[in-house]
C-alpha positions, 0 to 999 in steps of 0.5 A: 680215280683209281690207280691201276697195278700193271705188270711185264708178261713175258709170254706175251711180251706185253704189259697187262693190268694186274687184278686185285684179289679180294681174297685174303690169302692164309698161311698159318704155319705151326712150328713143332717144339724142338726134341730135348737133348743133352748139351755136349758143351760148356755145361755137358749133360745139362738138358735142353728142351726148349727153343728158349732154353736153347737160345738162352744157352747160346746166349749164356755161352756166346755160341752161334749155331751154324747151319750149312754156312761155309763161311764158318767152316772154311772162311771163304764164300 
């Protein structure tokens, strides 16, 4: 006995039994290395240019990177 997979349409205002793909779906994304650059902070001019060399320098300096997070700019939501 199988158990069937329902959903709500809004459409429609219906419940109707959702079908299960047998098709596998794919979503490779491959991600580009970072550019290199020279660091501006604690050890000014040293060359970066890997993922992992920027991890590991704001690991060695306790930094964080911010991105468009107001939390860090303003304190506040």
């Amino acid at each position: 006995m199988s158990t069937r997979k329902y959903r709500y349409d809004k459409n429609t205002g219906r419940m109707v039994a959702v079908i299960p793909s047998t098709r596998k779906p794919r979503a490779f994304h491959v991600m580009d290395d970072i550019k290199p650059y020279h660091v501006v902070g604690p050890e000014y001019g040293k060359l970066i240019g890997s993922r992992s060399q920027h991890r590991e320098y704001l690991r060695k300096h306790d930094l964080i990177e911010v991105g468009n997070e107001r939390k860090y700019f303003d304190g506040g939501e």
